[in-house]
N, C-alpha and C positions, 0 to 999 in steps of 0.2 A: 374825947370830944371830936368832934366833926370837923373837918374843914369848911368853913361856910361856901367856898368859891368853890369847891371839889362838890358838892350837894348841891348849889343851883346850877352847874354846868351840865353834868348827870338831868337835873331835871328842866332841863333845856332840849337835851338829845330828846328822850322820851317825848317830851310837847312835839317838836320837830317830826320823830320818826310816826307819832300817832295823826298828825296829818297827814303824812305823807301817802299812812293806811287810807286815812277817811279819801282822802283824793283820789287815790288810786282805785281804789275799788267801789269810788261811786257808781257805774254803771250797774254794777251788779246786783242783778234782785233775783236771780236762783242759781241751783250749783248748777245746773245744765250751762251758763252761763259760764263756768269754768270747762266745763268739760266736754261741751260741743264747739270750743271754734278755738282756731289757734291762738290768737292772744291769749283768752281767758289758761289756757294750759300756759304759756307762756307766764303768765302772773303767777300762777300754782309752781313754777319752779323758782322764777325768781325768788319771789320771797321765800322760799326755802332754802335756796342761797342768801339770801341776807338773813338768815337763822344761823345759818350755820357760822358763817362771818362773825357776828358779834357777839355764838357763842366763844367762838376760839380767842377773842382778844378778852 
């Protein structure tokens, strides 16, 4: 059986981390958009860095 506090805290991060997406990348309405201006590259690494990050814990 599950821990109930260990399953809504998990599904608190997620809620959390999937604004953080829709926030983050509302400007963006094409991939040129990543790949023509320094921010947008700058968002293409971060969150590859925060990949990498939560896969390692």
């Amino acid at each position: 059986m599950y821990d109930k506090e260990s399953v809504y805290d998990i599904l608190n991060q997620i809620l959390d981390a999937t604004q953080k997406v829709i926030n983050r990348f509302a400007p963006i309405k094409t991939v040129e958009d990543f790949t023509n201006s320094p921010s947008g590259v700058c968002k293409i690494v971060e969150s590859i860095e925060q990949l990498r990050l939560s896969d390692a814990s």
